[in-house]
N, C-alpha and C positions, 0 to 999 in steps of 0.2 A: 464676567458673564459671557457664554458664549455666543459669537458674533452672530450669528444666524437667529437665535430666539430675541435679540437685540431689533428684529425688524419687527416691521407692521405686519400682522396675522395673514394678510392676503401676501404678502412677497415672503414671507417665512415657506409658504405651503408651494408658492414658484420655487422659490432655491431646492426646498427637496423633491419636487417633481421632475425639475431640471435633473435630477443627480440622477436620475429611474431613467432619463429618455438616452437610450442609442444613439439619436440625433434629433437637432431641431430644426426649425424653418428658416427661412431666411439662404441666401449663397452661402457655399461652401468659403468661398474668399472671405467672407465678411467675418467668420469664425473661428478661421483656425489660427492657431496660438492664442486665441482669448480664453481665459481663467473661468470656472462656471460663475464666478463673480461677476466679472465683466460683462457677461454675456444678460445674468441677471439686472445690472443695472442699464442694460441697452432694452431688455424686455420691460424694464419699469418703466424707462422713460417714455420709448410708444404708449404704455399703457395712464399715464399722465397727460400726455396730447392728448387723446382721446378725450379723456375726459372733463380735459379744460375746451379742448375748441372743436369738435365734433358737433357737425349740425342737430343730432340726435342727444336728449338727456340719457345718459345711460347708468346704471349704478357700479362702482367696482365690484358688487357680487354678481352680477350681469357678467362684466366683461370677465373677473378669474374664474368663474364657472365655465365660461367660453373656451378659456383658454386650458382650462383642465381637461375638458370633452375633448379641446382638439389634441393634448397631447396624448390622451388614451387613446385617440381612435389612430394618432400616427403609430401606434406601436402594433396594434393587429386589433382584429375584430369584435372580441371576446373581452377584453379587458374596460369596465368602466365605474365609478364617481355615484356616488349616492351621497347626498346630504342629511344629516341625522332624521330628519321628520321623514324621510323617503326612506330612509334604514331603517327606523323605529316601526313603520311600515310592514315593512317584510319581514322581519325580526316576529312583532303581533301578527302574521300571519302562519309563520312555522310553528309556535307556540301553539295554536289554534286559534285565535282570539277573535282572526277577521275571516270573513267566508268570501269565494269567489267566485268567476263566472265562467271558469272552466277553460281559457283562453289560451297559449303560449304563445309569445309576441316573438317575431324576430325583425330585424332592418336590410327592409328588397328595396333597389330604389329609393334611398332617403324617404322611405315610410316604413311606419312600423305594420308588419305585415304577419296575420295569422299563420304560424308553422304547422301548429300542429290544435285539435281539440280535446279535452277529457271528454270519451264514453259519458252521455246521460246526463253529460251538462245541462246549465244552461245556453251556453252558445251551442252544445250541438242540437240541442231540443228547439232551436231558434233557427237550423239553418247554416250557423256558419262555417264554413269550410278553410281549411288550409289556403292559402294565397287570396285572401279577402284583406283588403288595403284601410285599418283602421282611420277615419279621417278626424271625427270628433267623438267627445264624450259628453253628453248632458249639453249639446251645443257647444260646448268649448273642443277647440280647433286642437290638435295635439301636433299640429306644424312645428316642426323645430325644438321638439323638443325628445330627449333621446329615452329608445324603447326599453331599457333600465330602467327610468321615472315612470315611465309611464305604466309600466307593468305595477309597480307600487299604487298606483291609482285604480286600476281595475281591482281592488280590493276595498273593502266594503261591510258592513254590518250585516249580520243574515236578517232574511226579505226583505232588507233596501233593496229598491230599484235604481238601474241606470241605463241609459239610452246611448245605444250606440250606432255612428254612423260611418257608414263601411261602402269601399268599392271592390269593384269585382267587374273582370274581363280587362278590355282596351284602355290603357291608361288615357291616349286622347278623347276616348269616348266612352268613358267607364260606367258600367251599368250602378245604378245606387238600391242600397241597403239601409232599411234602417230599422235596428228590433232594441224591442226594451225588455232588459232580463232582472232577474231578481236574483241577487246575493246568495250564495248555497255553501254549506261547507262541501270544503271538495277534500276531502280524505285524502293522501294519495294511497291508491290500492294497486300492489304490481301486477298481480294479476286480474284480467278483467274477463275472461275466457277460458272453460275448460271441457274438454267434449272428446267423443268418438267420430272423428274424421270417416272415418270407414271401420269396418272391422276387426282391424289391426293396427290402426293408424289411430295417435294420441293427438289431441290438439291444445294448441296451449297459449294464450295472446298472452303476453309479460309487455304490459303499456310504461313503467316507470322502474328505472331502478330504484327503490326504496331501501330503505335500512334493512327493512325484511322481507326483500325482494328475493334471497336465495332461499328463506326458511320454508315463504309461500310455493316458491316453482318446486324444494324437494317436493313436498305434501302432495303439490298438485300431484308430478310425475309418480309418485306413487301409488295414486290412487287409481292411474289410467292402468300404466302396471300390473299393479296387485288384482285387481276387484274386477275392471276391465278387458285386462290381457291383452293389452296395448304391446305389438313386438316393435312399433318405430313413433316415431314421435315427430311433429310438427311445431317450431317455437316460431313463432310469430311474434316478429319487432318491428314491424311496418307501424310508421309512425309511433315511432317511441323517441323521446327526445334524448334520453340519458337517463342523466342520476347521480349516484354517489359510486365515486371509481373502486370502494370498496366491498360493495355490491357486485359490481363486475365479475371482481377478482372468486369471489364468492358464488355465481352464478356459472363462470367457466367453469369453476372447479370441481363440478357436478358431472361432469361431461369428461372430464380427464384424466389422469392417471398422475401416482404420487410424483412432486417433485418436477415437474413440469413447469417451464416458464409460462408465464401469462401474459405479461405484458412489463416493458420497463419505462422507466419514467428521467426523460436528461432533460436539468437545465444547464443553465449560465453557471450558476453557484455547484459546487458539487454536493452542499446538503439535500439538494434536491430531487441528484441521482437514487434512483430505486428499482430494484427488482420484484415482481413479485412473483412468486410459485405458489405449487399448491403442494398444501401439507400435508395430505393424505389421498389415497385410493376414490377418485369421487365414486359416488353411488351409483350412479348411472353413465359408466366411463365405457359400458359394453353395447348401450342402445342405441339403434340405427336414429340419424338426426339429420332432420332437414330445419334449416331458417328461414326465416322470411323475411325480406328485408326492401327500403324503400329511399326514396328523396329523403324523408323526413324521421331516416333512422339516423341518427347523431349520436357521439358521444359515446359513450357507455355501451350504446348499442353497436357500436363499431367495433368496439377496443373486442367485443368478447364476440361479436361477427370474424374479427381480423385474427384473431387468437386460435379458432377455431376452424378456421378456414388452411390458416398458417403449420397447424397441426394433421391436416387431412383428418379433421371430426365428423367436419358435418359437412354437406352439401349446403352450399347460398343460392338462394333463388330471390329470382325479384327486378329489385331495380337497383341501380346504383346510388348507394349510400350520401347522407348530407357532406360528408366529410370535415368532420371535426374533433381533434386530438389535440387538444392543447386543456393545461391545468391552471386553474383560477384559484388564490387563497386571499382571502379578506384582509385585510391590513387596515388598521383603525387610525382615524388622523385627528388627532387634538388642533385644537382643545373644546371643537365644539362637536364632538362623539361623530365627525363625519369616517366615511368608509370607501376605501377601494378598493376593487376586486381586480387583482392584478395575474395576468397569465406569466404564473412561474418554471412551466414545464412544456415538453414535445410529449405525446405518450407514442413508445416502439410497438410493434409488433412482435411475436418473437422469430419473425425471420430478419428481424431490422429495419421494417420497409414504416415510414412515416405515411399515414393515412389523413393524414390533418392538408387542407385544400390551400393552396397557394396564395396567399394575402398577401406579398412584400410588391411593393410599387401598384396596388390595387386599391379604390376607393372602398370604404365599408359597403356604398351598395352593390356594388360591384360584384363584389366577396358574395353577399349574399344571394344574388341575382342566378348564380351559379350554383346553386344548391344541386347534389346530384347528377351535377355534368362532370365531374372528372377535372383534372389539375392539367396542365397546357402539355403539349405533345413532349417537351422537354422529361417533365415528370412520370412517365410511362417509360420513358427507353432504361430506365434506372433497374436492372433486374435481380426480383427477389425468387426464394424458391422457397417451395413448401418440406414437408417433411420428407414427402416422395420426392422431390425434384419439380413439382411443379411449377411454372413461372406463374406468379404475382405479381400486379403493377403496382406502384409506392401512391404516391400523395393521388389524392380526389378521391378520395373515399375508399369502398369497399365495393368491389366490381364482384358482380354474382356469377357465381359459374353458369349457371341456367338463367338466362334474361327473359322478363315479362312484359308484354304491352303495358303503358300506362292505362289505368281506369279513363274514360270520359271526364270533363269538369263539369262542377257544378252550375247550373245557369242562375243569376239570380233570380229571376219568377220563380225560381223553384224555391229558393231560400224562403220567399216572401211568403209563397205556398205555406212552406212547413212553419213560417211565423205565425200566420194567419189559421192556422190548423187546419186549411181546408184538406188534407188527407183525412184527417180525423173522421168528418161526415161520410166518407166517401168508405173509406176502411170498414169503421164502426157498423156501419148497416148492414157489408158483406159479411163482419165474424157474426153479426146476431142472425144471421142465416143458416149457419153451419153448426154444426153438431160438435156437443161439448166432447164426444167419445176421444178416447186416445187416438185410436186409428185416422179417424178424419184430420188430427195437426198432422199425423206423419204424409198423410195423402195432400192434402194442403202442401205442406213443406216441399211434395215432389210434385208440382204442376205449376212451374213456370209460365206454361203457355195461358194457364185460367187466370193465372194475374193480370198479362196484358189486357187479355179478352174483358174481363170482368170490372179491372180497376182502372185502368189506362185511361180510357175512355171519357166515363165521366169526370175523371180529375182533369183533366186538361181540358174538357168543357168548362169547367166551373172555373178553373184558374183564368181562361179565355176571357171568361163574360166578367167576374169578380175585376180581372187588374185588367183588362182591357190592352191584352200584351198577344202577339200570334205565338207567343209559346213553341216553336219551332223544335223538333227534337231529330235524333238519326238512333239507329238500330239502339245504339249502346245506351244510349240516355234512356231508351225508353226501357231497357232493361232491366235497367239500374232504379231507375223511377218507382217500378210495378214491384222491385223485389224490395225498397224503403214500404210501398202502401200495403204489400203483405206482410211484412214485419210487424205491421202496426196491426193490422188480423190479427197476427200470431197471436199479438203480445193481449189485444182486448179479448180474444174469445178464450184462449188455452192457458195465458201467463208469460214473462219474463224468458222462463225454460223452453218453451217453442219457440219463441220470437230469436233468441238466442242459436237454439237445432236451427231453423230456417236459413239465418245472416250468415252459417259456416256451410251448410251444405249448397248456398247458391253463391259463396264466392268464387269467383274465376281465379285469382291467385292459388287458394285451397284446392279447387278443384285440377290445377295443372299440375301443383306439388303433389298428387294424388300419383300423376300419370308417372312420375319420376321416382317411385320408388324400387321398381326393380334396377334405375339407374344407379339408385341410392348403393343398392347391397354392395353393386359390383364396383362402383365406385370406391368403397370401404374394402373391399377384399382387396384390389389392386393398393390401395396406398398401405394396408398394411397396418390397417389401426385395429385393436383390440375391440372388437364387435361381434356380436353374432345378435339374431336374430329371432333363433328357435325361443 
């Protein structure tokens, strides 16, 4: 029999985890020339102490679960450990089986912390924003336990309810959150947005790479195109998390010309290494492009940011990308159906430059804490060049050629607000004022100044008296505030479709990528890329 299936279930699943790790803990002294044998029964024996004379009962699936998380999390950020009922989980949620609450978790600071929201959730219908510090669920405390599990929990039967409690602001003096939302299926839909920017300009938000992420974005772009007469187009990936890298490949390839690298993929192993191009002429290889992109663009949304960027396609604007380029494939661990999702690849760009953010000698909150700040001054001096010649910088993301102010943060009173629906009274009365004609959503949509004037006002009275909070705001907040409670006008007096015209035509991202488009042309004529615009 062979020696290794000869042990106990819990040191069978150490020896081959041992074999996956680059290194383990402990002194260098204390390791070398030891056999992964060796080593294994010096990791057994600690793990025996433990559980004979350790002040604390603890159970060996406590302690090997322990020690599984920590050897995933020594290898990088991305890589982790699900137990079959935590797999069996997510597995009945891809299927369709379980409904959600519209969340993406990530780990800032040893807490699991919202990345990003689905459009029309129920966490965004609730308030919650990006960088809100999940604390508990249903009163239980989600301390210490990692946001891979815990992401399996936020899953649910549709209209089950569950209560969640969240911080937001000052971690020493952290503002509190607490909304209870109900179970929803959440479809994933790539596109969430499609519109006339201006009268020449296409718009287009692609929130997830899906399976048929690229079938959606041709149709859309055609439609602005054709029926429109759309001459430039707007792709909008601010807050998109990723997706499926074959999506990517799929969604560049709409944008470029046959034969063209995309992106390549190196590991450790050389079955890993991969190229990908594109097979044919894409469709739209000749239309003026601008991106958008943000902190909480990742993944997928980088590879075809970086790709395209790297090609002199499109023009980037925005903010500097999450930076993450590394590939995960599931590996199934007997015998009791558990699973780990192990990072088997770097994804290139095709000037060569790694866009994936700097983890080696970094804690995972660490890692995360740095979302959209860029890789250490080391990793910039490294120089890539685009098709023209232009310098790109390598690791920490995807640096925009045109950089945006960040939006304002969310305060929590306002969350509470939009939990407690006091928008809603406040809104409601003003759409049942106004007139159902076309004309008056399009006059609505452009008077910015009648929203503060008219909605401001009383909502931050009513939130004043209601939570007993001074509500304190600056310029930007109360901006941002007035064009949330005419959205909700939009949406009760006109529909979904004006509420939608409204959200794009008073974005400040949208509205600067507007001012850049004569930068756009010239920008494309100088690099030399097949475009025109008539």
């Amino acid at each position: 029999m062979n020696r290794p299936h000869s042990l106990p279930r819990y040191r069978r699943f150490i020896f081959a985890s041992l074999l996956l790790c680059a290194s383990g803990g402990g002194s260098i002294s204390s390791i070398v020339g030891q056999s992964a044998y060796e080593q294994l029964q010096a990791f057994s024996g600690v793990l025996n102490q433990i559980r004979m004379n350790h002040v604390d009962s603890v159970t060996t699936r406590q302690l090997v679960r322990a020690a599984i998380d920590g050897m995933l999390g020594s290898l990088d950020p991305h890589s982790y450990f699900l137990a079959r009922e935590d797999a069996d989980r997510l597995l009945a949620w891809r299927a369709g089986e379980l409904a959600a609450t519209g969340i993406i978790l990530e780990t800032i600071d040893d807490t699991p912390t919202v990345h990003a929201v689905y459009p029309r959730s129920p966490a965004d219908k609730a308030g919650i924003s990006p960088g809100d510090r999940l604390v508990a669920i249903d009163d239980s405390s989600v301390s210490g336990v990692t946001t891979s599990v815990i992401r399996t929990w936020l899953l649910g039967t549709v209209g089950k309810q569950v209560t969640l409690s969240l911080e937001r602001g000052s971690v020493l003096e952290p503002d509190t959150l607490r909304v209870r939302l109900k179970y929803q299926p959440i479809k994933p839909v790539a596109i969430a947005a499609t519109a006339m920017a201006d009268d020449s300009t296409g718009y287009i938000r692609l929130q997830e790479f899906t399976g048929e992420a690229a079938k959606e974005l041709e149709k859309a772009v055609q439609r602005l195109v054709g029926s429109r007469k759309a001459k430039h187009l707007i792709l909008d990936l601010r807050g998109n998390p990723g997706g499926s890298l074959e999506a990517a490949v799929a969604v560049a390839s709409l944008f470029l010309p046959k034969d063209v690298l995309v992106f390549e993929i190196r590991g450790r192993s050389k079955r890993v290494d991969q190229a990908f191009r594109t097979s044919r002429d894409g469709k739209f290889r000749s239309l003026p492009l601008m991106l958008l992109i943000d902190e909480q663009s990742a993944s997928a949304s980088e590879v075809v940011g970086g790709s395209l960027q790297d090609h002199d396609r499109a023009l980037i604007l925005g903010r500097r990308s999450f930076g993450k380029a590394l590939v995960q494939l599931p590996f199934g661990i007997p015998p009791a159906g558990d699973a780990v999702w192990l990072t088997i690849g770097y994804v290139l760009t095709p000037s060569g430059r790694l866009i994936q953010r700097r983890y080696e000698g970094m804690s995972k909150e660490r890692y995360y804490s740095l979302a959209g700040r860029g890789g250490s001054e080391s990793d910039t001096l490294d120089a890539y060049v685009t098709t023209s010649g232009r310098r790109v910088e390598g690791r920490g993301g995807i640096a925009p050629d045109i950089e945006f102010d960040a939006p304002p943060s969310t305060p929590v009173w306002l969350s509470v607000a939009s939990d407690s629906s006091f928008d809603h009274a406040i809104a409601d009365s003003v759409a049942h004022s106004l007139s159902e004609a076309t004309w008056s959503a399009q006059t609505w949509a452009n008077s910015a100044s009648v929203w503060e004037a008219e909605l401001l006002p009383p909502f931050l009275r009513r939130v004043r008296a209601r939570l007993g909070v001074a509500a304190r705001t600056t310029p930007g907040l109360d901006r941002a505030i007035a064009r949330q409670l005419a959205a909700r006008v939009a949406e009760v007096r006109w529909g979904s479709d004006a509420r939608d015209e409204l959200l794009l035509r008073s974005d400040l991202d949208v509205s600067a990528a507007l001012e850049h488009i004569p930068r756009l042309e010239s920008f494309l004529r100088r690099s030399g890329s097949d475009v025109k615009s008539e």
